[in-house]
N, C-alpha and C positions, 0 to 999 in steps of 0.2 A: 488880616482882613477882619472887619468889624462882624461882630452875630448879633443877629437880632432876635433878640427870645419870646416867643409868644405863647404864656404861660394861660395853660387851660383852667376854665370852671371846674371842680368836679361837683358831683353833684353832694348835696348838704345833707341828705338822708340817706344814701348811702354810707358816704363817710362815717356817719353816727354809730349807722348798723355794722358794719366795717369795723373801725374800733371797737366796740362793745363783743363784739361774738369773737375777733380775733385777739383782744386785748392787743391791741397793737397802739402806734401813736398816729394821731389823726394825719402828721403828713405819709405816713407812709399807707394810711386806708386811701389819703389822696389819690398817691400814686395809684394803688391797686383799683380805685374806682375808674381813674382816667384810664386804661386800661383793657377796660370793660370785664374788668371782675366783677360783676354784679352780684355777686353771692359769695357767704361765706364757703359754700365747696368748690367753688370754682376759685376763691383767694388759695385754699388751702393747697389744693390740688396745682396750684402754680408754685406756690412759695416751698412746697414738699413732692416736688419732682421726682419720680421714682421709674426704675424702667417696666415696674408691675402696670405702669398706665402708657405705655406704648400702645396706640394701634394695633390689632391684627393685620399685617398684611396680607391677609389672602384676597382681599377685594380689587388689590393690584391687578391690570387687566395684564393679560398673556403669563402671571407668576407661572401660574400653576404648567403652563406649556413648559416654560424654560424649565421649572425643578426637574420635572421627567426627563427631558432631554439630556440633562447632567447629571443624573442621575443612572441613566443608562450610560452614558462616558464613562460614569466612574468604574461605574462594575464591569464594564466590557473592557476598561484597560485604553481607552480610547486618549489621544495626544488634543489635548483641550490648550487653547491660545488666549489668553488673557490680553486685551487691546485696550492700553490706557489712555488719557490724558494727560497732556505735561504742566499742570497746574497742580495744586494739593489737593485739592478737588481730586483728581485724578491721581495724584500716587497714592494716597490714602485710600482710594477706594481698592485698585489695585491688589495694594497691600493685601487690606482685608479679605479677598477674596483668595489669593494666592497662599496667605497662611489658612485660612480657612478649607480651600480643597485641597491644601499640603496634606490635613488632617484629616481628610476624608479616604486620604490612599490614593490620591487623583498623580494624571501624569499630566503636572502643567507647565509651564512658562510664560510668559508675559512678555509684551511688544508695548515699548511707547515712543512714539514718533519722533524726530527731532524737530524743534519749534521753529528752529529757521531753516532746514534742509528740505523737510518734508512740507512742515505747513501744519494745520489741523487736522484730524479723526481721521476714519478708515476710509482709504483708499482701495480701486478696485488696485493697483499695483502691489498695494501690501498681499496681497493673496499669493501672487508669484512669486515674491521675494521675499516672506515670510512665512506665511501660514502654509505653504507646500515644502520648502524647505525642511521646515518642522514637522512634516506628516499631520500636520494638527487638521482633525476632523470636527472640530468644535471650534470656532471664535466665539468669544465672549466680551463686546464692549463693556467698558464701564466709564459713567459720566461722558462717552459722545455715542456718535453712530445715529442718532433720530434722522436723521436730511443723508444718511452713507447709502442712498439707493444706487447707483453702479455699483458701488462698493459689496454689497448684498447680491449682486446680480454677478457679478464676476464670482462670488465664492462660490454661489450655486451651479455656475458653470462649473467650477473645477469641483463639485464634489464636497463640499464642506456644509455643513452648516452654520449659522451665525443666529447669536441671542444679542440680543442687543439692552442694554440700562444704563441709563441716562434722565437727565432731569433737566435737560432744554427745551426750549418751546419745540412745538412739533411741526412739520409738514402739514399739510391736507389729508395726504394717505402718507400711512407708513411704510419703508421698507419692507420687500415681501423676505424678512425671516422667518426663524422660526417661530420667535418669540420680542416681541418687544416690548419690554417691561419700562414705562417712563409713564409717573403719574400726570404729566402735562395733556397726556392722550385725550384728545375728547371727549371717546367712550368708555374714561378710565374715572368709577366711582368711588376710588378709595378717598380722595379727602387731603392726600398725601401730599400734596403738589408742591410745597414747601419746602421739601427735602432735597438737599445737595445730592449729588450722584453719588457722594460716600454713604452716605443715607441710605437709597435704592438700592445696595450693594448688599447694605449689613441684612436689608427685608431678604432680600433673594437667601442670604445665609440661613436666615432666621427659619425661611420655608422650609427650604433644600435641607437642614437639620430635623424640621421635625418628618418629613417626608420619609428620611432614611431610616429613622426610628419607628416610623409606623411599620417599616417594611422591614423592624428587627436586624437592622444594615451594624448596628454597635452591639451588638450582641457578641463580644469577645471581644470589644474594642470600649474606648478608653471615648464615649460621649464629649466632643468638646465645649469650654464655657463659653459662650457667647461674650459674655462680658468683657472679658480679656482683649475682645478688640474693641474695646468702645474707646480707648484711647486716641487709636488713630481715627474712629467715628469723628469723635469733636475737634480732631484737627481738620478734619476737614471741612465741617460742616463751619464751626470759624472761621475757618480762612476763607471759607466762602462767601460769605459775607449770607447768608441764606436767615431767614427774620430768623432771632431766638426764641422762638413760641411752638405750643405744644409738643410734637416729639423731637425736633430740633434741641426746644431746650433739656427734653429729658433726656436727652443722648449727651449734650455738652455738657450736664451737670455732671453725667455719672462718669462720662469719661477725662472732665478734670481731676475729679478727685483719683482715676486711677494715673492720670499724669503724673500728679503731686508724687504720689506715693513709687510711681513706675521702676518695674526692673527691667526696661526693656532696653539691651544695649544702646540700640540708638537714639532714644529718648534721652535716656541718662548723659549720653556725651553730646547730645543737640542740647539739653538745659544747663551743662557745664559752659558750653560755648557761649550760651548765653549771658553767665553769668548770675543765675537766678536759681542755684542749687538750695540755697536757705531759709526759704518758701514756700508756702504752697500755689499750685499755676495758677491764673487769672486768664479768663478770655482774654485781656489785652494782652497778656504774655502770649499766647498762639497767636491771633491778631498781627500783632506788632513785631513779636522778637522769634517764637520759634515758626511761623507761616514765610514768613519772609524769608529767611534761609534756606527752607524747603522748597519755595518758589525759585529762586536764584538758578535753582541746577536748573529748572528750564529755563529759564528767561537767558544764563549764557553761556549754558554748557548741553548736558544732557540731565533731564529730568531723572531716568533709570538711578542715576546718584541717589537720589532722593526714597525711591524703594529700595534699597540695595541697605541704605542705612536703618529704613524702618523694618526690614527685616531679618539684619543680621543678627547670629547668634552670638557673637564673637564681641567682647568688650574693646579688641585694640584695631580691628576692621571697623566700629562705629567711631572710635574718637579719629580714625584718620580721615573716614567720610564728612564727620562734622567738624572738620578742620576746613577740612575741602571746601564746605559750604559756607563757613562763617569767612572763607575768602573772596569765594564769589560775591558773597552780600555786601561786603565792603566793596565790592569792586563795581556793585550794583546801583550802590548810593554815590558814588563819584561820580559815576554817567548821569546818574539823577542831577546833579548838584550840576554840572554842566551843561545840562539841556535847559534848566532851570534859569542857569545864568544866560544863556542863546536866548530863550523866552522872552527873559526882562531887558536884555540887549534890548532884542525887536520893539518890541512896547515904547522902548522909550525913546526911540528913534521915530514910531509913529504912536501918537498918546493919542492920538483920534480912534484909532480900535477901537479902547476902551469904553466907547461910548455904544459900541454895540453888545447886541445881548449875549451871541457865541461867539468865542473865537478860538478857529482850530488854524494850528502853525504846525508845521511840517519845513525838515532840512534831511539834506541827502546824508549828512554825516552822524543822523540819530539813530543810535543803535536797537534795530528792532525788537528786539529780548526787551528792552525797557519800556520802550512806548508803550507797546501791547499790552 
């Protein structure tokens, strides 16, 4: 398919100013001006991304209700249920949260749907066939649950509570949880809104960490680094395709470079599978080579692969998991490549489509996991 590139003015005094205070080359103040870097703090401040210029999230509207509430879990010993997504989006945030109140002393485990069995986000039937089973008095979505109103209403029925974080668009009214943390909210002035649901995941961390320390909760314990999950932050937040601007990109810069350098088993055996050990990672690399792979276990197996890998300890349980998954992906791109080729069948049998503006084609034998 042909592009047609529509290549912007930037403005000529800026530029000047730009170059000069940055010593840079005028096409690259170009860029920065087209941009709307209009200043040299605001160029620097992009081009020198640091996690010291994160947001506060405390302006997240209901933070502060969920950090209490799992913060009382923790200390009382309570069976807290982690409800994911089967996208990376969703095991990445997962993830993060799961090692995150591993460290906290919490007593967790995580749920995530199957993509063709189940469907999408929290069901009110997951409560009887999951979060009761488990004794779990806490759910906690991550990246769905915004529109899980039965879903909410049925936990409350049986006695649970439910925090809900996520960063889809919202309802009119929210779920009546506890807490629900998604900067899309109307009445939610943090600024945030940008952030993939592994994003809203690591704030909640970020809170619920210094919460526990105001309340002297690491006082004989071992303070966790935040940073250490910013790995799986920027897988997610790429693979989600979410813009790369303001803490989106502070989060992907810092968490490429701990990719690059990463000792995390299944990192290590997901960039082996790749074939991109002799490098250091590139958004296109998460994008293109390690997202895709991570995606696959949902799209035709079970997503839980996908956290199972990012959080083993075990160097020869992650190369058997990213075996796993650099199979499905192959097997992923074949369906592609034949649905592709059904496509171009159709078209060319009727070439008059092409003359309209959409066209959506559908057959009984395309396999769900792909299309979606």
């Amino acid at each position: 398919m042909k592009k047609n590139w529509h290549l912007m003015d930037a403005d000529a005094d800026m530029v000047r100013t730009l170059t000069h205070s940055l010593c840079c080359h005028p096409v690259v103040a170009a860029v920065l001006a087209n941009r709307r870097l209009d200043s040299a703090e605001k160029a620097q401040a992009f081009l020198n991304a640091s996690l010291s210029q994160l947001r506060p999230p405390t302006s997240l509207k209901d933070l502060d209700k969920a950090v209490h509430r799992i913060a009382r879990a923790i200390t009382a010993g309570e069976n807290i249920l982690l409800f994911g997504d089967y996208d990376v989006d969703g095991t990445t945030a997962t993830s993060v949260l799961l090692e995150f109140l591993k460290t906290c002393g919490a007593r967790v485990s995580y749920y995530i749907p199957h993509r063709l069995k189940e469907g999408y986000g929290l069901q009110p039937r997951h409560m009887a066939e999951v979060a009761v089973p488990r004794q779990a008095s806490l759910v906690i979505t991550v990246d769905c649950g915004s529109g899980s109103h039965a879903a909410v209403d049925a936990a409350r029925a049986a006695g649970i509570d439910v925090i809900i974080t996520d960063h889809h668009n919202m309802p009119a009214a929210p779920p009546a949880a506890v807490a629900v943390v998604n900067p899309k909210r109307r009445d939610c002035p943090s600024g945030l809104e940008h952030l993939a649901g592994v994003g809203v995941a690591f704030c909640l961390a970020i809170a619920l960490r210094k919460h526990l320390r105001d309340n002297r909760f690491w006082e004989g314990r071992t303070e966790p680094n935040l940073r250490s999950l910013c790995d799986l932050v920027a897988l997610g937040t790429i693979a989600d395709m979410v813009p790369l601007l303001e803490d989106n990109r502070i989060l992907a810069k810092a968490g490429l470079a701990l990719i690059s350098s990463t000792r995390r088993p299944g990192l290590v055996a997901l960039i082996e599978a790749c074939g991109i050990s002799n490098r250091p990672a590139e958004a296109e690399d998460v994008a293109f080579r390690l997202g895709p792979r991570l995606n696959a276990a949902g799209r035709l197996d079970h997503a839980g692969l996908s956290v199972e890998l990012l959080t083993t300890d075990r160097m020869d349980t992650a190369r058997d998991l990213a075996q796993t998954l650099n199979t499905l992906n192959a097997s992923r791109q074949e369906l592609e490549k034949g649905i592709l080729a059904d496509i171009d069948a159709i078209v060319r049998r009727r070439p008059e489509m092409l003359e309209r503006r959409t066209l959506v084609l559908a057959q009984p034998g395309w396999h769900e996991g792909v299309i979606g």
